[in-house]
C-alpha positions in Angstrom: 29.9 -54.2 -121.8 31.5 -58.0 -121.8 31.0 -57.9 -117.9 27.2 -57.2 -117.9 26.6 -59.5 -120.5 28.7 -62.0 -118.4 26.4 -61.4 -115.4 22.9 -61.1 -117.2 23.5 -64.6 -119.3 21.5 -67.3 -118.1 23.1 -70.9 -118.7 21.4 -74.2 -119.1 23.0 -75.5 -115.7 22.1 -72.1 -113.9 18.6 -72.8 -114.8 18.2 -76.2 -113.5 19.3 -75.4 -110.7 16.6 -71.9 -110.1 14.3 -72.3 -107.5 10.4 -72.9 -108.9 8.3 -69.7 -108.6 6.9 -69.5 -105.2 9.6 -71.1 -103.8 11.7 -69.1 -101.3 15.8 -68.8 -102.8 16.6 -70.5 -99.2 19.1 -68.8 -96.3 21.9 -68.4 -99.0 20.3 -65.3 -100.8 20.6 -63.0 -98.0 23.8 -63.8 -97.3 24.8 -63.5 -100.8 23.2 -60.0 -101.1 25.2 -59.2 -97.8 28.4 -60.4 -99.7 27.5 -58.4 -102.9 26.9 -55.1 -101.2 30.1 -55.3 -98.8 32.0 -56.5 -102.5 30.8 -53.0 -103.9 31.9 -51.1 -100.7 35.3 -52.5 -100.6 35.9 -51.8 -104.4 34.3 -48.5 -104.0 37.3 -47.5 -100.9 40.1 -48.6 -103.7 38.7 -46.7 -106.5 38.3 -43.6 -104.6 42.0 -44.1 -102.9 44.8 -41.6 -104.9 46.9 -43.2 -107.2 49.8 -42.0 -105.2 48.7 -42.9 -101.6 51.4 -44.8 -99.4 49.4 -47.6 -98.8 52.7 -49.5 -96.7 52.4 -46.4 -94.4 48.8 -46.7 -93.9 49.0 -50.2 -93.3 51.9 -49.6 -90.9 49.5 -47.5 -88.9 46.9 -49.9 -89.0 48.6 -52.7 -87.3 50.1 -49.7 -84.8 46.5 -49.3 -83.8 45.4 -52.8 -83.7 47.8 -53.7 -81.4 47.0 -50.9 -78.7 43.4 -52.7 -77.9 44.5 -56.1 -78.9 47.2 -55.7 -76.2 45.9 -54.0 -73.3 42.6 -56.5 -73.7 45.1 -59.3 -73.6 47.4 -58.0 -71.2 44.8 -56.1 -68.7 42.7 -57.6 -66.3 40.2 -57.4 -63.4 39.5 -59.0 -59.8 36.3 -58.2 -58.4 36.5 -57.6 -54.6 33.6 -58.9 -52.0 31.8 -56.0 -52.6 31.3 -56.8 -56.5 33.8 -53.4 -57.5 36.6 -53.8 -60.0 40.5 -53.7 -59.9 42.7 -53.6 -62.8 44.9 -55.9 -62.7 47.5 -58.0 -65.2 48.0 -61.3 -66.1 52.3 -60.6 -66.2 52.3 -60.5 -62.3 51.2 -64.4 -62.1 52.1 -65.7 -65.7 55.5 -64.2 -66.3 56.1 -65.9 -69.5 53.5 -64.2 -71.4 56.1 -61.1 -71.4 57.7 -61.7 -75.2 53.8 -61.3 -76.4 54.2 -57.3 -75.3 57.4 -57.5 -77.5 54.5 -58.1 -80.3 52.3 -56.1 -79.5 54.1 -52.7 -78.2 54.3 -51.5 -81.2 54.7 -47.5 -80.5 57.3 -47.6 -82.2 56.0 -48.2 -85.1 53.1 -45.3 -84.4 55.8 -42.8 -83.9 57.6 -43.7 -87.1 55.2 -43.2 -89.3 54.0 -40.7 -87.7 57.0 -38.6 -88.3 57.2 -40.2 -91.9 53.7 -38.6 -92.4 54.2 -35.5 -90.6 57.0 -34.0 -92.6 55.6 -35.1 -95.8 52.6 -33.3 -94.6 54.3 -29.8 -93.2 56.2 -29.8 -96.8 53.3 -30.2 -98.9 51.6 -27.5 -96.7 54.9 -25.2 -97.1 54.2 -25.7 -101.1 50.9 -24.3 -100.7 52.2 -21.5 -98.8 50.6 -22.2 -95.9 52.3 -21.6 -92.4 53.8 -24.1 -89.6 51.7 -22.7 -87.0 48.4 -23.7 -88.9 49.9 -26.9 -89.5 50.1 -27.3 -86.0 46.8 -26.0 -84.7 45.1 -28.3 -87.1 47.4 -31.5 -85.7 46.9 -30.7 -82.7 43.0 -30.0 -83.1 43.0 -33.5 -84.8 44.2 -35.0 -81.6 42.8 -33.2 -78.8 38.6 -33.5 -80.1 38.4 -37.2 -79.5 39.8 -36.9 -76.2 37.8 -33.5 -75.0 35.3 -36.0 -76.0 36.2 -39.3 -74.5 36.8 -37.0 -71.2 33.4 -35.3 -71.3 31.2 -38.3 -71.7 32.6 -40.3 -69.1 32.2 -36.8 -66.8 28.5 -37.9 -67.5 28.4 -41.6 -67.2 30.2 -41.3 -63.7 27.5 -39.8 -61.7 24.9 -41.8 -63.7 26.6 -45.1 -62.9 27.6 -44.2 -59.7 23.5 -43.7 -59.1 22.7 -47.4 -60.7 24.4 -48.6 -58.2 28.3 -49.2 -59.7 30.7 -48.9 -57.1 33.1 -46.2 -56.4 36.0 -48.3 -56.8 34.8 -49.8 -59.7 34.5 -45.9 -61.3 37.7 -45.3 -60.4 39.2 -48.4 -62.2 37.3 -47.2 -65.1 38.8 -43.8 -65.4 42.3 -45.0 -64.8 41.5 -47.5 -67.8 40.1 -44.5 -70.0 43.3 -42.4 -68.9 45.7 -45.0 -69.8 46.3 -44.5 -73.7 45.3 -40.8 -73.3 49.3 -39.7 -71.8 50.1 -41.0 -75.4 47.9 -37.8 -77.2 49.8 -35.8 -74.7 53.5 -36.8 -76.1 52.2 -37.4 -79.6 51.6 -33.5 -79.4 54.8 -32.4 -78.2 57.1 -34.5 -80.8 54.8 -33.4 -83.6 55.3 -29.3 -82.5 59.0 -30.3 -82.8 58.3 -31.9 -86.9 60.2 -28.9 -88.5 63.7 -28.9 -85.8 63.2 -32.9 -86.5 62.9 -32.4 -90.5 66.2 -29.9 -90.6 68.3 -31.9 -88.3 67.0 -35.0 -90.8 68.2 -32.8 -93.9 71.4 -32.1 -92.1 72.6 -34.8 -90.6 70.8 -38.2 -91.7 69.9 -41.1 -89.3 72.5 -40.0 -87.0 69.9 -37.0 -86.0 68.3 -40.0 -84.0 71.9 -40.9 -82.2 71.7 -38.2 -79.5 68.3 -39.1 -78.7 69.6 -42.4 -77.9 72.7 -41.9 -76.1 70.3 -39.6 -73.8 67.7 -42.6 -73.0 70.7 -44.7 -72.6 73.2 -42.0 -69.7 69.8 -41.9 -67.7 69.5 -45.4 -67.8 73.3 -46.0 -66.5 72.3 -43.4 -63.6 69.0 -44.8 -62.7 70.3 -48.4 -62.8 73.6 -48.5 -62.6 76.3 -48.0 -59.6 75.1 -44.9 -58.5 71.5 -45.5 -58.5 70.9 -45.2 -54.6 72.0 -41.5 -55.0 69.6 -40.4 -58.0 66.3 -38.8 -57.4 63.2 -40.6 -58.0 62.0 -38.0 -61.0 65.3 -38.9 -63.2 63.7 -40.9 -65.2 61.6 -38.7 -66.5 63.9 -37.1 -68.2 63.4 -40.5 -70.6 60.0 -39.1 -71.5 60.6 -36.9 -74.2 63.7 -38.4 -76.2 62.4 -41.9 -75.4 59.4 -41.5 -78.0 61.1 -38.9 -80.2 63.6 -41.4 -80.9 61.5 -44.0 -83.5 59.5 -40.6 -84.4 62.6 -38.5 -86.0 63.4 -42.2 -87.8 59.8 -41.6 -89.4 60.8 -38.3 -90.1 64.6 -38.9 -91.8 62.5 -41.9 -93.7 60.3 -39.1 -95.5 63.4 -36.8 -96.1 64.9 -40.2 -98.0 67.5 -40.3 -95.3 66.7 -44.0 -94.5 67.3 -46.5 -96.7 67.6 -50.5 -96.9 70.9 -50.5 -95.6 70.3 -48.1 -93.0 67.1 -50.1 -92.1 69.1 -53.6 -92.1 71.5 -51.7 -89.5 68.7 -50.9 -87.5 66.6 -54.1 -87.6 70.1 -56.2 -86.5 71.6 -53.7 -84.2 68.2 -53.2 -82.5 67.4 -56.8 -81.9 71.2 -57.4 -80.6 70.7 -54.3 -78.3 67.3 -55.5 -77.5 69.3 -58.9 -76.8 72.3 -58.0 -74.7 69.8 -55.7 -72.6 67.4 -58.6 -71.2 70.8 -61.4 -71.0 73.4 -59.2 -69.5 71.6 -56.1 -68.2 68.6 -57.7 -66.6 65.9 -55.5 -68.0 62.8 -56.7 -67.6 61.1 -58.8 -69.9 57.7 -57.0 -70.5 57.5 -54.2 -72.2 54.6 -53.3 -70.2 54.4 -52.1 -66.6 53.6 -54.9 -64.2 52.5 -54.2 -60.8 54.8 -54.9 -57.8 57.9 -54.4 -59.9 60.2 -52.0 -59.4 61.9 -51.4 -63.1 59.5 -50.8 -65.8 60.3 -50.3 -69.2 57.4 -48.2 -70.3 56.8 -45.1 -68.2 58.8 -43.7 -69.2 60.8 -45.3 -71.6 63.6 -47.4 -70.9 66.1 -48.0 -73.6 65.2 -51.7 -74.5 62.1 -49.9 -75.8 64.4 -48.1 -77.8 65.8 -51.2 -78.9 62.5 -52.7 -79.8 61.3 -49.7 -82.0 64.8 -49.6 -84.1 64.4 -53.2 -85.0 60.5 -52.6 -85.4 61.8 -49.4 -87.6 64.3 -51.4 -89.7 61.8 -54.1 -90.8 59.5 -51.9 -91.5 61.4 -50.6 -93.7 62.4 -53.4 -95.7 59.0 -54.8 -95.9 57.6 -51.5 -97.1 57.5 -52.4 -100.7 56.2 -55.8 -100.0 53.3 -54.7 -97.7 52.6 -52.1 -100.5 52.1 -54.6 -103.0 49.6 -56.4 -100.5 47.4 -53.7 -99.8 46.8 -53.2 -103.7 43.8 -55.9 -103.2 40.8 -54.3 -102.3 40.1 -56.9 -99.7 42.8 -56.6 -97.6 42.8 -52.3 -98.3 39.6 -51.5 -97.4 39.8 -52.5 -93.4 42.9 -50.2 -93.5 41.2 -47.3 -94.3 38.5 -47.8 -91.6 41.2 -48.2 -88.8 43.0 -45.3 -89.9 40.0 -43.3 -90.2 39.1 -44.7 -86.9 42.3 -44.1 -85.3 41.9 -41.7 -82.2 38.8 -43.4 -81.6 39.8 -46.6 -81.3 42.9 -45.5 -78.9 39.9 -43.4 -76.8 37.9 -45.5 -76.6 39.0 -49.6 -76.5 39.3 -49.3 -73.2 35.5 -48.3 -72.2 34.6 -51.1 -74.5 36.4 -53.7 -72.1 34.6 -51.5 -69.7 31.2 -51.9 -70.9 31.3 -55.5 -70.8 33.0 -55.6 -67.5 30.2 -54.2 -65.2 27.7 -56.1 -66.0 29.7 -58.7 -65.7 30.6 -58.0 -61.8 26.9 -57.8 -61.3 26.6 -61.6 -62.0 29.4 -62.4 -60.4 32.9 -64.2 -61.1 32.5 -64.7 -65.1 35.8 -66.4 -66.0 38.2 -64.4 -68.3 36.2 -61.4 -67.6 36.3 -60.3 -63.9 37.7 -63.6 -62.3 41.7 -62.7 -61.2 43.7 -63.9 -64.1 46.6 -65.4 -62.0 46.1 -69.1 -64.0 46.9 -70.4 -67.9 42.9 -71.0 -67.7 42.4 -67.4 -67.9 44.4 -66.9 -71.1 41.7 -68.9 -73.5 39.0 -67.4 -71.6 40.1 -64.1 -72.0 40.6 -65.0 -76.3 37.3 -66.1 -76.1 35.8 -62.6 -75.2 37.9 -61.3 -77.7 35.2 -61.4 -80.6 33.0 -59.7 -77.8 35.2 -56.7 -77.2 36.1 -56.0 -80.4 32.3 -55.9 -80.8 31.3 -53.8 -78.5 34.0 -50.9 -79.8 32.5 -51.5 -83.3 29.2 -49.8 -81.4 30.7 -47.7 -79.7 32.9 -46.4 -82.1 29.7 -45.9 -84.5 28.7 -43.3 -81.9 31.6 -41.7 -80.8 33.6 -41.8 -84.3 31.8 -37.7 -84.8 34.1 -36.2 -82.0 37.4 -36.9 -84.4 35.5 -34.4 -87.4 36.1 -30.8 -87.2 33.3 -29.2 -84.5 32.2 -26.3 -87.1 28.9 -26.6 -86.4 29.6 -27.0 -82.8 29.0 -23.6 -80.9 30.8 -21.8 -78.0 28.1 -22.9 -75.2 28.4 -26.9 -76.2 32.5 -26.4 -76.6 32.8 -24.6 -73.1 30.5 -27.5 -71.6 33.1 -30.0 -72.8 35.7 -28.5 -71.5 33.8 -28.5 -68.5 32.9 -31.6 -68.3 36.6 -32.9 -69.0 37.3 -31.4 -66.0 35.3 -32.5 -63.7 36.6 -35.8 -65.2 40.4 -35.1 -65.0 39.3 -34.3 -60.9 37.7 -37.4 -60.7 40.5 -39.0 -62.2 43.4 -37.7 -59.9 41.6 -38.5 -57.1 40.1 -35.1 -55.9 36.6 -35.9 -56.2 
């Protein structure tokens, strides 16, 4: 072939330049050989990849699930106490104008598009097959609720074990409340994808206006929570946000699949979402973050306000548009390959980011105040030392993730006893967790 012969001919210059016999190829070598082999892996993942993958929707996902660590590891902090134990705690409460980064970086609404963009596709080829909805389901939901039986059982194992080296209660407590975090997401995730075939035939029947009524809900329970008769509405209201808050940008994936969203629906979503997004913070006095921030009293996030709404139909819109673009991006094998690790990676990396912040944490508070780390971040100091353990961090999940990654593959081999001690062990983790232990 013209390529081997290409590779196995040996010019004048090249041999000049060989290193005598004897004589080591120098530091370069390895690191060429480490280049070579990761060349073959990467071009390997694109030749095994269907011709008729949606590559924009995987790399959709992909930045989805980057953001989640890359934005509670920016926007989450610790102080450490006189005792050396851990607190959570945020850099938004001192350093207010880091808000418009969560406008980057919440980018749920993203998830929950294409995850309703994927999910119908998937429930009608299954329907083609002749399969049912209810398998559909179990297997969804199975997909979802492994990683976090298994996040849940092996921190029901570290917690007495840490606890007896010494960590601090409090410090264990902080923990789990970092590990529960992204876990209420799995929770809703499950509920809006039982509702896929209601959201695919209102899609079929009624376009993009089967999202309206999920707005207009979000925003009548935001009038009465925050409006003139707030004093007299009960303090669970808001809850009522929960549900048709994240359905919202979910049943856009889903009228996207059934072709019921195009690029002028998507331009009317990117421009009336950011004006909405707009006239909400100027006029309305939302808050800026669209993270909680301790000590205030409005949050945007839990549950969902409508300028989260907002955000995700301008996030929806552009994604939209850019779909073909990002498409023709991910046709290099380069940029592909790290796309298909994250999405193969993608419940563990939501499980489990957090324990990796953990992880470097506690050792940490042993030392003692290691800036960006456990030192309060309440100063613009702590916002380079915080990027700098970035690299760290993302590091640490890398190895963890190498571990943990088996709890998102089907348990066949798994038996009954092992399965029953999970669900044990989650447990005694979720009574930990609320407090009762």
């Amino acid at each position: 072939m013209t390529t081997k012969s290409h590779l196995t001919r040996t010019s004048p210059t090249a041999s000049a330049h060989r290193p005598p016999a004897g004589r080591a190829a120098g530091p370069a070598a390895p690191v060429r050989a480490v280049r070579a082999r990761a060349g073959a892996a990467v071009r390997a993942v694109d030749a095994r990849t269907p011709a008729d993958r949606d590559r924009a929707i995987d790399g959709l996902r992909a930045l989805a699930l980057l953001a989640v660590p890359t934005g509670h590891w920016l926007l989450g902090g610790f102080t450490r106490d006189a005792d050396g134990a851990l607190h959570n705690a945020s850099p938004l409460t001192a350093l207010g104008f880091l808000a418009p980064a969560s406008w980057l970086l919440q980018m749920l609404g993203i998830f929950f598009l294409v995850g309703g963009h994927a999910s119908v596709l998937s429930l009608r080829r299954t329907a083609a097959r002749g399969g049912s909805t209810t398998r559909w389901l179990g297997g969804r939901i199975a997909r979802l609720g492994r990683p976090v039986l298994g996040v849940t059982a092996v921190w029901a194992t570290l917690i007495p074990l840490l606890h007896g080296l010494g960590v601090p209660t409090a410090t264990l407590r902080t923990g789990t409340t970092l590990v529960i975090q992204p876990l209420w997401f799995v929770g809703i995730y499950a509920v809006v994808t039982a509702l896929t075939p209601y959201c695919a035939a209102a899609a079929r029947r009624l376009g993009l206006w089967s999202a309206a009524p999920l707005l207009a809900s979000v925003a009548a329970v935001d009038f009465l929570r925050y409006g003139p008769f707030a004093a007299a509405m009960p303090s669970w209201l808001s809850l009522l946000n929960l549900l048709p808050g994240w359905l919202f940008a979910y049943q856009l994936g889903v009228c996207w699949g059934e072709r019921r969203l195009g690029r002028r629906a998507a331009w009317g979503l990117l421009l009336g979402g950011t004006a909405l997004f707009a006239t909400l913070l100027v006029f309305f006095h939302y808050p800026a973050s669209m993270v909680g921030v301790p000590g205030q009293d409005r949050t945007n996030s839990h549950p969902p306000s409508l300028l989260v709404l907002a955000l995700a139909a301008a996030q929806s819109g552009a994604a939209v548009l850019l779909r073909n673009k990002l498409a023709g991006l991910l046709r290099r094998p380069a940029l592909w390959a790290p796309v298909v690790v994250i999405n193969l990676s993608a419940m563990t990396i939501l499980c489990w980011h957090q324990t990796a912040m953990f992880a470097a944490a506690v050792p940490a508070s042993i030392v003692g105040a290691v800036p960006g780390l456990t030192t309060a971040p309440d100063a613009v100091a702590w916002i380079p030392e915080r990027l700098a353990w970035m690299p760290v961090l993302a590091v640490l999940l890398v190895l963890i993730g190498a571990v943990t990654r088996r709890f998102e593959a089907p348990w066949a081999g798994v038996g009954r006893t092992l399965r029953t001690s999970a669900a044990v062990l989650a447990a005694a983790f979720a009574v930990f967790a609320l407090g009762y232990a």
